[in-house]
N, C-alpha and C positions, 0 to 999 in steps of 0.2 A: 561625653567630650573626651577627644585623646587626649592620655597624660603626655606630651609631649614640654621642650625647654621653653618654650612662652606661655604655657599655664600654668606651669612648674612656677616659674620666674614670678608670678603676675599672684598668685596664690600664697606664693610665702612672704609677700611683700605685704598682700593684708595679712594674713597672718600675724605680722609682728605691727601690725597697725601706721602705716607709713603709707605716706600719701607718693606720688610720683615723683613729685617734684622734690622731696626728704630722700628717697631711695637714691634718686639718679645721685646725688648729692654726695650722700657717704659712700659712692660706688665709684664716686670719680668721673661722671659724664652728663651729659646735657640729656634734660629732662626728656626731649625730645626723641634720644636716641633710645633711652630707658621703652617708651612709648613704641619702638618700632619692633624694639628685641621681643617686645611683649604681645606683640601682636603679628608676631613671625614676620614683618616686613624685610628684616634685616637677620643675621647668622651674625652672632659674635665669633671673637677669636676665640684661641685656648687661654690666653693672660684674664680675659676679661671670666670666664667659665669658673674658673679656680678662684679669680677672688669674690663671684659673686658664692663660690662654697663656701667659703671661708667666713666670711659676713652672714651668713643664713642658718651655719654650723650643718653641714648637710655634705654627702660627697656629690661627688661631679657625675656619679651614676646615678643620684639621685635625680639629676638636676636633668641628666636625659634620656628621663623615662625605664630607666633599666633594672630600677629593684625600689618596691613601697618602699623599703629602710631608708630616713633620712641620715640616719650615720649609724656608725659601728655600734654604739648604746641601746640603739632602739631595738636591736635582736635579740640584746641581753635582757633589755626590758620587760622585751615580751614573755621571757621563759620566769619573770623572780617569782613566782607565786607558786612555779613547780618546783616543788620541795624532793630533796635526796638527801642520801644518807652522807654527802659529802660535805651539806650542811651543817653535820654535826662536829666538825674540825676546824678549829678556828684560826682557817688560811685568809689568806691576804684576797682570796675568789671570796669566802664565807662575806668576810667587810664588806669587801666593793656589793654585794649581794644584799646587807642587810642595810647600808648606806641606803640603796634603791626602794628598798622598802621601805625605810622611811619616809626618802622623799618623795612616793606615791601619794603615801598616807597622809603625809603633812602638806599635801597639794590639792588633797579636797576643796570645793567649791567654800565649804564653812570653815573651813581650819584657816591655817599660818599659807601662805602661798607666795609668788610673785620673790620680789626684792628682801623680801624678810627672811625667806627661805634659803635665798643664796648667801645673804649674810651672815646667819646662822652659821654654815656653813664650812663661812670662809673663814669665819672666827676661831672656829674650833680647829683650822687648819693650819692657822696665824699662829695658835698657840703650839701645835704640835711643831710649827718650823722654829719658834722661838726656843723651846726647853732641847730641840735636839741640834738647833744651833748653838747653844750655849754648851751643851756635852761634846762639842766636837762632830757630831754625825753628820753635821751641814756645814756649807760656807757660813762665815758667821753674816756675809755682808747680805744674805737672806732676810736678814731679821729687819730691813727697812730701818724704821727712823729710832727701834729699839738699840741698833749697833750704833753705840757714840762712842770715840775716842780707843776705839779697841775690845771695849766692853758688848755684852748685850745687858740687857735689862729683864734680869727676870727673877725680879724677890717677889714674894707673896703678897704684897700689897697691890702691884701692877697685873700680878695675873689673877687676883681676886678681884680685880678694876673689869678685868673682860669679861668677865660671867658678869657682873652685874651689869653691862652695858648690852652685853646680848639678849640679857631675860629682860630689861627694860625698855628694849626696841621691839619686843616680840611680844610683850605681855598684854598689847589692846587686841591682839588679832589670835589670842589663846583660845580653844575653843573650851568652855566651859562643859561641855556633854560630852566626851568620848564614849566609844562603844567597849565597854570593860569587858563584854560577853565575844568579842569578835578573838576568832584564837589568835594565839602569837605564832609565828613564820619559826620556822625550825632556824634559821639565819640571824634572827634576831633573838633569840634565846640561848643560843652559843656565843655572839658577841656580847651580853652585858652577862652571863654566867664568867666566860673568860676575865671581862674587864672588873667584875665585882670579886673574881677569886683572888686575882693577882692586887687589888687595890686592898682586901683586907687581911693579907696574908703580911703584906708589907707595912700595914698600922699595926699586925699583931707583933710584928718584929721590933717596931721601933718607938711602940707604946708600951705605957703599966700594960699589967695585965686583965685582960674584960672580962666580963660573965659570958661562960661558954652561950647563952641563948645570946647572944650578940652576932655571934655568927653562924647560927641556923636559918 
């Protein structure tokens, strides 16, 4: 069948599991008309092309037939497993690279998946806008319902409150079996070397002093 904009259309729609009549719906048009674009009766506009990219997360040359890549990610996607020596510097590429890695691995059919996974996620991203909004690096009015009265909110009780609400949303759907034998990704061995050097470098500065085998 040609990949052409009505089975494009008509594909990603199951895809996300949405009936006609739900699609036409959050697209802004009568079910009907949903029905005609899908079945090449009718040529939409360019208004209507763009937001159905936008709602599908896909570009508009996805959408007509002009490249497999549903967006800019999935090219990156495709390459995270090929490992360089570029991996071994811990750039802001190394992250975005070993982020993907994760969320491959923790996308398995048995592992953490779906809604839990973006969660995850967005938690860990909540926190990072909260403590760099508190330092100045961000507007503070980022911080959502954290910014009250000029303040943010970020003592150690509330951001020990989020780890425990993330591992508790997450912990029915933990897989108990991981593959301990599968190697680690060159990307994901420079980002927690970096983040375990820098995290115990800064407790040996501002703690007693440990037994040197504490940080081997």
């Amino acid at each position: 069948m040609e990949r052409n904009f009505p089975v494009i259309l008509c594909e990603l729609r199951k895809e996300k599991g949405l009936s006609q009549k739900d699609a036409a719906a959050k697209l802004g048009i009568s079910q009907a008309l949903l029905s005609h674009y899908e079945k090449g009766i009718r040529e939409c506009g360019q208004s209507f092309l763009i937001k159905v990219a936008d709602f599908y997360d896909v570009t508009c040359d996805y959408l007509l037939g002009r490249t497999p890549e549903k967006n800019d990610l999935t090219a990156v996607a495709a390459t995270i497993f090929e490992s360089s020596d570029d991996d071994k510097k811990p750039t802001s590429q190394t992250l975005v690279k070993a982020s993907l890695l994760v969320t491959h691995a923790m996308r398995q059919p048995e592992k953490l998946h779906g809604i839990q996974l973006e969660m995850l996620f967005a938690i860990a991203l909540y926190k990072i806008i909260l403590l760099q909004a508190n330092a100045g690096n961000l507007p503070k009015n980022w911080a959502g319902r954290a910014y009250v009265d000029g303040k943010i909110c970020c003592n150690s009780t509330y951001l020990g409150g989020i780890e425990l609400v993330a591992y508790n949303a997450i912990k029915p759907h933990l897989n108990p079996h991981p593959d301990e034998d599968a190697p680690v990704p060159e990307a994901i061995k420079t980002l927690v070397s970096f983040a375990e050097n820098y995290i115990l470098k800064n407790l040996a500065d501002s703690m007693p002093p440990m037994p040197p085998e504490f940080f081997r």
